[in-house]
SEBA-889550 format. One record per residue (C-alpha): chain; x, y negated, z. Coordinates in pm, 1 decimal. Example, Ala and Ser with C-alpha at 12.3 -4.5 7.8 and 13.67 -1.06 7.14 Angstrom:
! SEBA-889550
 chain        u        v        w
     A   1230.0    450.0    780.0
     A   1367.0    106.0    714.0
! end
This chain:
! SEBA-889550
 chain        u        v        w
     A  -2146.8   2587.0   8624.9
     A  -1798.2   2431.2   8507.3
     A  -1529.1   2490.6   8278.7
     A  -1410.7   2763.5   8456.4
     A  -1754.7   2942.4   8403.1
     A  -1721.5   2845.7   8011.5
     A  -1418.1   2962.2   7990.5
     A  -1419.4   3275.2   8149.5
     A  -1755.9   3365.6   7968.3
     A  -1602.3   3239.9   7659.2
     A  -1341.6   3471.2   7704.6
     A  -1514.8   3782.1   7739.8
     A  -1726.8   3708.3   7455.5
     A  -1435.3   3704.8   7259.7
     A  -1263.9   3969.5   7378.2
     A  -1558.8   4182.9   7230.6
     A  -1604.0   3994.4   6892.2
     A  -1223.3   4077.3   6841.9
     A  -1292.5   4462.1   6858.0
     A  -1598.8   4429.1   6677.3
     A  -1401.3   4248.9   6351.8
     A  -1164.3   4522.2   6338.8
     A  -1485.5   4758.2   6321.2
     A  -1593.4   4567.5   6094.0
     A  -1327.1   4528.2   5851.0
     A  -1182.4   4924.8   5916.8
     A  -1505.5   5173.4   5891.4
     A  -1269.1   5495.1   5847.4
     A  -1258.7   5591.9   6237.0
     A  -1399.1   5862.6   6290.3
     A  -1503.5   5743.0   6625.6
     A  -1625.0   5434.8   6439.7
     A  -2009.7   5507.2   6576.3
     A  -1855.7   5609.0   6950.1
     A  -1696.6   5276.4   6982.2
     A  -2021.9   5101.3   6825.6
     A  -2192.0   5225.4   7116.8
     A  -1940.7   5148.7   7395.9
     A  -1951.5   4783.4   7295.8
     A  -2332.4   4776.8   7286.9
     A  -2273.8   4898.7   7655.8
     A  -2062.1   4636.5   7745.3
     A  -2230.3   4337.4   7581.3
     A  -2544.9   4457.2   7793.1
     A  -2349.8   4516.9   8126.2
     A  -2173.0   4189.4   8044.6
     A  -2481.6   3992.8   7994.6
     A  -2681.8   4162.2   8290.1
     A  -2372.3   4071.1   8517.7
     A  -2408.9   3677.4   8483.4
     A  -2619.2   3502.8   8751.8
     A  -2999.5   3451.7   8658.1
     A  -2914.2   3090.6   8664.1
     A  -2783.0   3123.6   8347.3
     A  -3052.2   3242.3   8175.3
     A  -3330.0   3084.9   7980.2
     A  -3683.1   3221.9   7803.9
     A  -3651.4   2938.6   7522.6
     A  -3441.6   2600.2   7627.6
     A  -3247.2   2536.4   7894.7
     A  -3444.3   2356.9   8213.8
     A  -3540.8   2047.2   8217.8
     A  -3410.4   1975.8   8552.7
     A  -3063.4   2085.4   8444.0
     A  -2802.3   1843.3   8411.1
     A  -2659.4   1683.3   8078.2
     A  -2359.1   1907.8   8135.3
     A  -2529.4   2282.2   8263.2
     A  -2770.8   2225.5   7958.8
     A  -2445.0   2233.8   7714.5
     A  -2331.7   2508.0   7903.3
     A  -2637.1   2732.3   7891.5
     A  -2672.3   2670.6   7494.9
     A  -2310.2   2808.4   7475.8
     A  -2405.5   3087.7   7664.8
     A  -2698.8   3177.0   7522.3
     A  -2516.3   3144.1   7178.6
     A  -2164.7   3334.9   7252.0
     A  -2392.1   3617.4   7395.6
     A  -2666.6   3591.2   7028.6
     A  -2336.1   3580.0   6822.5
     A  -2209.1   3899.7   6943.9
     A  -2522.8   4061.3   6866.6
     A  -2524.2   3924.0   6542.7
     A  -2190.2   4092.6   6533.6
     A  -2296.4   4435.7   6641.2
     A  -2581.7   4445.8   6457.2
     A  -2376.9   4383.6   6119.6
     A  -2157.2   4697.1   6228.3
     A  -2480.3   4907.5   6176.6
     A  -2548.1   4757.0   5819.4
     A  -2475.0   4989.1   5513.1
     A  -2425.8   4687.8   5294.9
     A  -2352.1   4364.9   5468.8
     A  -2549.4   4181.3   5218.3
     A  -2849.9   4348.0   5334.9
     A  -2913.2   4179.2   5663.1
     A  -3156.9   4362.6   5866.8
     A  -3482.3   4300.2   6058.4
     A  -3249.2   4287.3   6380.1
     A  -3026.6   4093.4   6268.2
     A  -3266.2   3850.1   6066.6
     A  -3423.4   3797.3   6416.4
     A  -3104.1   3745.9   6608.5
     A  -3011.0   3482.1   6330.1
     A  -3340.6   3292.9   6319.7
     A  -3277.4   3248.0   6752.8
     A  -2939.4   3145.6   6695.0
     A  -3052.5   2886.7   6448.9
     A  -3313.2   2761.2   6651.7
     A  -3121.3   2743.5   6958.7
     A  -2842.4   2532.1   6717.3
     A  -3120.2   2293.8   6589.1
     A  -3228.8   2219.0   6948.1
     A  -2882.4   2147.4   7032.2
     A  -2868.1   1930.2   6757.2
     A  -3187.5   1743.3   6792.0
     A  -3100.3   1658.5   7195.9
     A  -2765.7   1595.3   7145.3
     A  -2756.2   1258.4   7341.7
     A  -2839.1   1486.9   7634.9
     A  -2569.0   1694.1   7668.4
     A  -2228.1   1684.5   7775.3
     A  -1964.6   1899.1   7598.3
     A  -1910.0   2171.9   7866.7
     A  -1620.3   2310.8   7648.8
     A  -1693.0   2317.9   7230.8
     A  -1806.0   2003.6   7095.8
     A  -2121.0   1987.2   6838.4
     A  -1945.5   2061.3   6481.6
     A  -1761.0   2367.8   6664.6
     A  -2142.9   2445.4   6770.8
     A  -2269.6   2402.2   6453.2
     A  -2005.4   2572.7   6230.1
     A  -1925.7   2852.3   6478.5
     A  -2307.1   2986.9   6550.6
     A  -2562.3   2766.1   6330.2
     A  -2362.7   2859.9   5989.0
     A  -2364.3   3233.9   6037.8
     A  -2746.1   3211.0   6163.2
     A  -2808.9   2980.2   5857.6
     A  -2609.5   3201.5   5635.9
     A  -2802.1   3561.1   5733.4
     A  -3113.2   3373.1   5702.1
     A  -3023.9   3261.7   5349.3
     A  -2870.6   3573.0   5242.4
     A  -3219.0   3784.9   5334.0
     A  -3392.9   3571.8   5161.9
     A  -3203.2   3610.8   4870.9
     A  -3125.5   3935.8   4837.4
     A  -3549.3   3954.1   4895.7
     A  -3540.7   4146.1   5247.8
     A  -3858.2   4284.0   5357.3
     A  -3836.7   4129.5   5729.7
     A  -4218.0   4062.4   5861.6
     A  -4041.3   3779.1   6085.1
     A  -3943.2   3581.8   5818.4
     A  -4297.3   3545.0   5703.0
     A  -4392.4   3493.5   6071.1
     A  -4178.9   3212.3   6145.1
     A  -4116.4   3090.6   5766.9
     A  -4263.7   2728.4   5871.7
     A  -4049.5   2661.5   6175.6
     A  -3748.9   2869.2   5960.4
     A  -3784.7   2637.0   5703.4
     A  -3799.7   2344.5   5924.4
     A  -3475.7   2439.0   6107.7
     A  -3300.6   2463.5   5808.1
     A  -3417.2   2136.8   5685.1
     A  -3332.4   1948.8   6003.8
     A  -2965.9   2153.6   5982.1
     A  -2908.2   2049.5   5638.4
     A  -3052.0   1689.7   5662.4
     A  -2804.9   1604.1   5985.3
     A  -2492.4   1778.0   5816.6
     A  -2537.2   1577.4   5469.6
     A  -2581.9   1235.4   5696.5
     A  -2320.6   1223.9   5873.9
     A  -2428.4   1288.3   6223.8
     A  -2274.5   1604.8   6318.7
     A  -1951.4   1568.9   6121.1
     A  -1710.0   1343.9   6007.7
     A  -1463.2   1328.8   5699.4
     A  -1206.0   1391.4   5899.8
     A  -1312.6   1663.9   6083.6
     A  -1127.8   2034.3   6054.5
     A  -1493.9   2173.9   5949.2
     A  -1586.3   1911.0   5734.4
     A  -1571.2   2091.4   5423.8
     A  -1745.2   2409.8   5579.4
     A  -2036.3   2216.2   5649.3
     A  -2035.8   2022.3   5337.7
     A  -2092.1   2277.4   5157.1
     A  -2304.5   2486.8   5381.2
     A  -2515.2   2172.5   5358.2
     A  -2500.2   2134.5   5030.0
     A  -2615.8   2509.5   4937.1
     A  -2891.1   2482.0   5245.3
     A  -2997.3   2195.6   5070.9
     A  -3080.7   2303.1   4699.3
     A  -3219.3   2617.1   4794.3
     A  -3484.2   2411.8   5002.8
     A  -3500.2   2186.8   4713.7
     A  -3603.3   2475.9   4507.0
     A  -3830.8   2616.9   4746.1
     A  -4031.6   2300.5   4823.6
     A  -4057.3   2213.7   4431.9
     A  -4319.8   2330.6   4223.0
     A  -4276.9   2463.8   3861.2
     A  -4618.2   2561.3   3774.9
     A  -4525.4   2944.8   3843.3
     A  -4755.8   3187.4   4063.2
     A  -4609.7   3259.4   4437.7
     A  -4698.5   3472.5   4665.5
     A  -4570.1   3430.4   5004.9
     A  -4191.4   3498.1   5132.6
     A  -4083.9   3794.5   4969.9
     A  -4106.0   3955.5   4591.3
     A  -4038.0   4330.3   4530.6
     A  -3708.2   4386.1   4315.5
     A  -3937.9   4594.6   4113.4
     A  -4094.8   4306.5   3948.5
     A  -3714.6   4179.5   3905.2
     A  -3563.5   4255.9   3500.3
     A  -3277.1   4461.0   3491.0
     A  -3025.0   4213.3   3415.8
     A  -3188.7   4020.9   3731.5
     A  -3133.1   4374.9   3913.8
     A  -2803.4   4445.2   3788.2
     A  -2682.0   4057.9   3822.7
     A  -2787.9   4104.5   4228.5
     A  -2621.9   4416.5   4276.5
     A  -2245.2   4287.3   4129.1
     A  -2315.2   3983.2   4356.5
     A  -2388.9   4240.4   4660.0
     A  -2070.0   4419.4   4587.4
     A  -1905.5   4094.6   4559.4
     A  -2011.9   3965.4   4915.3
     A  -1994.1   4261.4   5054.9
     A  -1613.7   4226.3   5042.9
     A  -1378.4   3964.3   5059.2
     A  -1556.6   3712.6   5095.6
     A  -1685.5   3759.5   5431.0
     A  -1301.8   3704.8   5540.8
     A  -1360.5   3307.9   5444.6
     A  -1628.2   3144.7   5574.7
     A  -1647.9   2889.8   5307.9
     A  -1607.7   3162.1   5044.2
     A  -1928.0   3290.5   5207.9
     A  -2122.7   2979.1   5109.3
     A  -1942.4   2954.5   4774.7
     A  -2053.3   3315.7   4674.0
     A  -2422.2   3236.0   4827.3
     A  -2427.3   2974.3   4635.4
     A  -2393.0   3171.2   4335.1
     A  -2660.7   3437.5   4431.4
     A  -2886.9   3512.9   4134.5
     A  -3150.7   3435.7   4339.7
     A  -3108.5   3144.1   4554.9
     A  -3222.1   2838.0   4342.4
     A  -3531.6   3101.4   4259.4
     A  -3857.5   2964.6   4369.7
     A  -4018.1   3255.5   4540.1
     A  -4078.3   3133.6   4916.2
     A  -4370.6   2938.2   4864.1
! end
């Protein structure tokens, strides 16, 4: 395990996430499901290839160095993130995130909140924590977020909603405090305002107006039509330009009809 190994991994990883944006932004191919397929094929081959030493059931070992723990969490992620990728090629509506790709999302975050939570010890094998954090824990936070929104019926989510909720405290929390990035950082802004729209929705989940709940998830049916027709012209919105900005992602989450709504406890 060295840079080379990062590298080269990173590489690949890439090489597939580039074809998989240009699926994902260009559906007219007629060969659109073919090519779908062929890089399913080769993110499996690809991940079956690399030594078993680079694998890991939930954390990396304990008796792995400061340096080959980094380097199996960027694994681990590079390979989740692709996934995350694929799986989005298969969505009718890409505000609809689902049960795959809710699960792929809530490992991702995880694996980012670990990373977070140990960083004293790691060494940066090749992307440093904010990179981390704003390349793989964002998009995990942001599918999470956008499910539970847009009211998802994903048993996971009420499965793991404690540790979910957690994680996305803990995220949140580190972002607004200063630990993960700095003022001056490129990503800075990303975060803040990732941060910022983690934040209120868990400020709005853990408060308590006096109304009934029922668990994680509320059937649109109960929703009023102007609450049905306000979600669906914020679907269409997201499901369009504003996955090409990251930060217009959290902007137009932020203004989800549903997100300050108190329906997850």
């Amino acid at each position: 395990m060295d840079y080379r190994s990062e590298t080269r991994w990173s590489a690949l990883c890439a090489s597939i996430k580039e074809e998989i944006m240009e699926l994902l932004f260009d559906r007219s191919g007629a060969d659109h499901t073919a090519k779908i397929l062929e890089l399913e094929k080769s993110t499996e081959e690809q991940w079956r290839a690399l030594p078993d030493r680079f694998r890991f059931d939930q954390r990396p070992p304990n008796n792995a160095t400061p340096f080959e723990r980094d380097f199996l969490f960027s694994v681990h992620l590079n390979h989740l993130h692709v996934n995350l990728l694929l799986r989005r090629l298969t969505l009718k509506r890409q505000s609809e995130p689902d049960g795959a790709v809710i699960e792929i999302a809530l490992k991702m975050l995880s694996l980012v909140v670990d990373i977070v939570l140990t960083r004293d010890e790691l060494a940066n094998s090749g992307t440093n924590l904010s990179w981390k954090v704003a390349h793989y824990g964002l998009p995990a936070a942001g599918m999470v977020l956008l499910a539970m929104a847009s009211q998802i019926d994903a048993p996971v989510l009420v499965a793991t909603r404690a540790k979910l909720l957690r994680d996305l405290t803990v995220l949140a929390a580190e972002i607004e405090r200063g630990r993960i990035v700095k003022l001056e950082d490129p990503n800075y802004a990303l975060l803040a305002k990732a941060a910022k729209t983690i934040g209120c929705f868990l400020d709005s989940v853990f408060s308590d107006d006096g109304r009934n709940r029922s668990g994680l998830n509320i059937s649109l049916s109960n929703s009023s039509p102007r609450q049905a027709t306000d979600d669906n012209s914020w679907a269409e919105i997201l499901g369009s330009d504003a996955w090409d900005s990251e930060l217009t992602f959290w902007q137009t989450l932020a203004d989800h009809p549903n997100v300050f709504n108190q329906y997850l406890v």
